[in-house]
Steps between C-alpha positions, in 0.01 A plus 500: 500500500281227532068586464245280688280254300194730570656721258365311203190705428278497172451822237143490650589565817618846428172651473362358814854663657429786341161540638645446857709773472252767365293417824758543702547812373148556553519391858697806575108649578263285511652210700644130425293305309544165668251264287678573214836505592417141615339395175803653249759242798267247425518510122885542480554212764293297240682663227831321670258166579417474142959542399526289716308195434531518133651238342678707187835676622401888563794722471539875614794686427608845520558714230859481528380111440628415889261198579182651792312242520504090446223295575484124620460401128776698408683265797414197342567590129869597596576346810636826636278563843431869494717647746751376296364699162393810634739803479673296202475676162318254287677490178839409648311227759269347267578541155761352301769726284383444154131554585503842721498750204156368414383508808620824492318655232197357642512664826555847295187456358285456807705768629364723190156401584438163303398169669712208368301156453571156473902603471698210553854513677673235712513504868853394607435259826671418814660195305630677193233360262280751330127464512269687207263684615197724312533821688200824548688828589356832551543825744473511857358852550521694802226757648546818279548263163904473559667157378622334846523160342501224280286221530555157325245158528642197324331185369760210445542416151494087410695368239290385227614149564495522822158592532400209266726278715325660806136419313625173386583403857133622657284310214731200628388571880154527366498231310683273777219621786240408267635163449533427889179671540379232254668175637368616868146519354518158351669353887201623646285362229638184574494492912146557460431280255696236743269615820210462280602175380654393847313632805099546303540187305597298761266623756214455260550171401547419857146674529365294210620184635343576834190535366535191283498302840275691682215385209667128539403527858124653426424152296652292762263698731246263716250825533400569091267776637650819327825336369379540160450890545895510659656278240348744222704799719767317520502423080425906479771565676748269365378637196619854597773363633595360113461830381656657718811332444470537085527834564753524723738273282390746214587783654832327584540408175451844352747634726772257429431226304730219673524340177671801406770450781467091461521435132580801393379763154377244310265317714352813642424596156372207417248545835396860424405318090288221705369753695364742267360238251303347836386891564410636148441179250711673298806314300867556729785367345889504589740462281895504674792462323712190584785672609320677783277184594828347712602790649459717830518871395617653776172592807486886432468394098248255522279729747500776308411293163254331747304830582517583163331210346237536843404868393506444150248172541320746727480775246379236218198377747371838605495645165610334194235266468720290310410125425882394469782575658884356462799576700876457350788489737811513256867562475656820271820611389538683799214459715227302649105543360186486693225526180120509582265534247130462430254580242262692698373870461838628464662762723446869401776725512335764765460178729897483438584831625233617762644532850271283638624198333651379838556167387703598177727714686591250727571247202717772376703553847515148564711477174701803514612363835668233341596750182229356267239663345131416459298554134142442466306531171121506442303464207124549502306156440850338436629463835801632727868413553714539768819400549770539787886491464735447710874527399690145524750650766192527738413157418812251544723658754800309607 
């Protein structure tokens, strides 16, 4: 005989059933009790919601271990649907030969009143292939305390290597969504940059150039009265109009250098060294190693060295108060070396580790991306060092 699905109810249940049926006894007198007949059919149909939508497989069986009840988990664990496992005695369905003794002895000792946890025994699937699984197993108990069941939840159970294979497969996900999260950033770095560039620079200029001949028209004017006042406008404005468009092709600039896309690492480096001598007075030298001064490291690379060098340059301005600064782009045994280093305050190590060190972070994710690492060394009055590596595989692809 086959049982309905809805025949999968929990332990806890019991008592709830239990107090339905000493009210109904009551009834006899004093009447139905409607509100809460209602409310102990609303807990056990949420009872069967809550079997239902679990995701581990949720056995009952009888105690004559005949399989009761067999939730959609269940379903999916073994592939058997459950009209197909209900009314089937479990041992000789699920379980194969060598392993049912244990099993066995585990159900007598629910039986005798202990809960089993974290057992683990094979489920035999649909297939033929055995999946482990860490089973909880206690009593089903009806209303006057009598054993009308087993119960048995299962959690699967991963193979050690699996589960590292598993792991080892999601840090790779990670890892590759962080990298085209990365490279999407830096597109959309670079179309703006481009409008900037493009569209405001152009239309300024135009602008600036308009001007320039409206003021060659003013002096050419028969009628000086009050030319003098509009030409001075007209310088004002051009004026605006000059800075203006500085600070639109710095903001460009910062964005996406196009010397970085142009000309590549080297020359970008070499503008970020011009530029922070021209905005400190401070000393900004760069040192590259001839190997790397011919060649185009591949666009993610020299980005992410890029923003390196940018933050770190950034870092040294806003706090180090260093006088001298030198950058070193060299080749290792095994990797490429962005080094910047200045002797400034020095870096403490709190600094190092607070959370709020946003820009340190990101140095470090820009080079685990690539699967570098980032080191940075402070000592006070001396100076700091920082230095970027990047493994040579990331650096001369095919």
């Amino acid at each position: 005989m086959k049982h309905p699905r809805n025949h999968l109810v929990p332990a806890s249940s019991s008592n709830a059933s239990g107090r339905r049926v000493r009210r109904s006894n009551k009834t006899e007198a004093t009447g139905p009790s409607k509100p809460a007949t209602r409310l102990v059919d609303s807990m056990e149909y949420c009872y069967r919601a809550v079997l239902e939508t679990s995701s581990s497989p949720i056995l009952l069986l009888s105690a004559e271990f005949i399989i009761m009840g067999w939730n959609r988990a269940a379903e999916v664990a073994s592939g058997w649907k459950a009209d197909e496992a209900l009314g089937r005695n479990y041992m000789e369905f699920c379980l194969q030969m060598e392993v049912r003794e244990s099993f066995l002895t585990k159900l007598a000792q629910v039986i005798e009143g202990m809960d089993v946890r974290g057992y683990e025994s094979p489920l035999l699937t649909r297939t033929g292939l055995q999946t482990l699984f860490s089973w909880n197993i206690s009593r089903v108990l009806g209303t006057h305390g009598e054993l009308t069941g087993l119960m048995a939840i299962g959690t699967a159970v991963l193979p050690a290597t699996q589960a590292e294979e598993e792991l080892r497969l999601a840090h790779a996900r990670i890892h590759s969504e962080a990298r085209r999260a990365q490279s999407v950033a830096e597109e959309e770095r670079r179309r703006i940059a481009r409008e900037l560039h493009d569209e405001f620079g152009q239309a300024l200029t135009g602008l600036k150039f308009d001007l320039a001949w409206f003021g060659m028209k003013l002096r050419q004017s028969f009628a000086p009265i009050g030319c003098r006042d509009l030409l001075n406008k007209v310088q004002a404005m051009s004026g605006s109009v000059d800075a203006l468009l500085e600070s639109v092709r710095a903001t460009a600039a910062s964005l996406r250098p196009a010397m970085l896309d142009d000309l590549g690492l080297v020359p970008a480096l070499e503008c970020i060294a011009t530029t922070f001598r021209l905005r400190t007075g401070s000393s900004c030298t760069l040192d590259v190693a001839p190997a790397l001064s011919s060649i185009a490291l591949p666009p993610e690379t020299s980005t992410a060295l890029f923003r390196i060098a940018q933050e770190l340059l950034t870092n040294v301005m806003r706090h180090a108060g260093a006088s001298q600064v030198h950058i070193r782009l060299y080749e290792g045994d095994d990797s490429v070396t962005l080094e910047v280093a200045d002797n400034g305050k020095g870096i403490d190590r709190e600094r190092m580790t607070t959370p709020a060190s946003f820009g340190l972070r990101g140095i470090q994710e820009r080079a685990s991306l690539l699967g570098g690492h980032f080191h940075i060394v402070g000592t006070s009055g001396v100076g700091t060092t920082a230095s970027t590596s990047v493994p040579l595989a990331e650096c001369f692809v095919p």
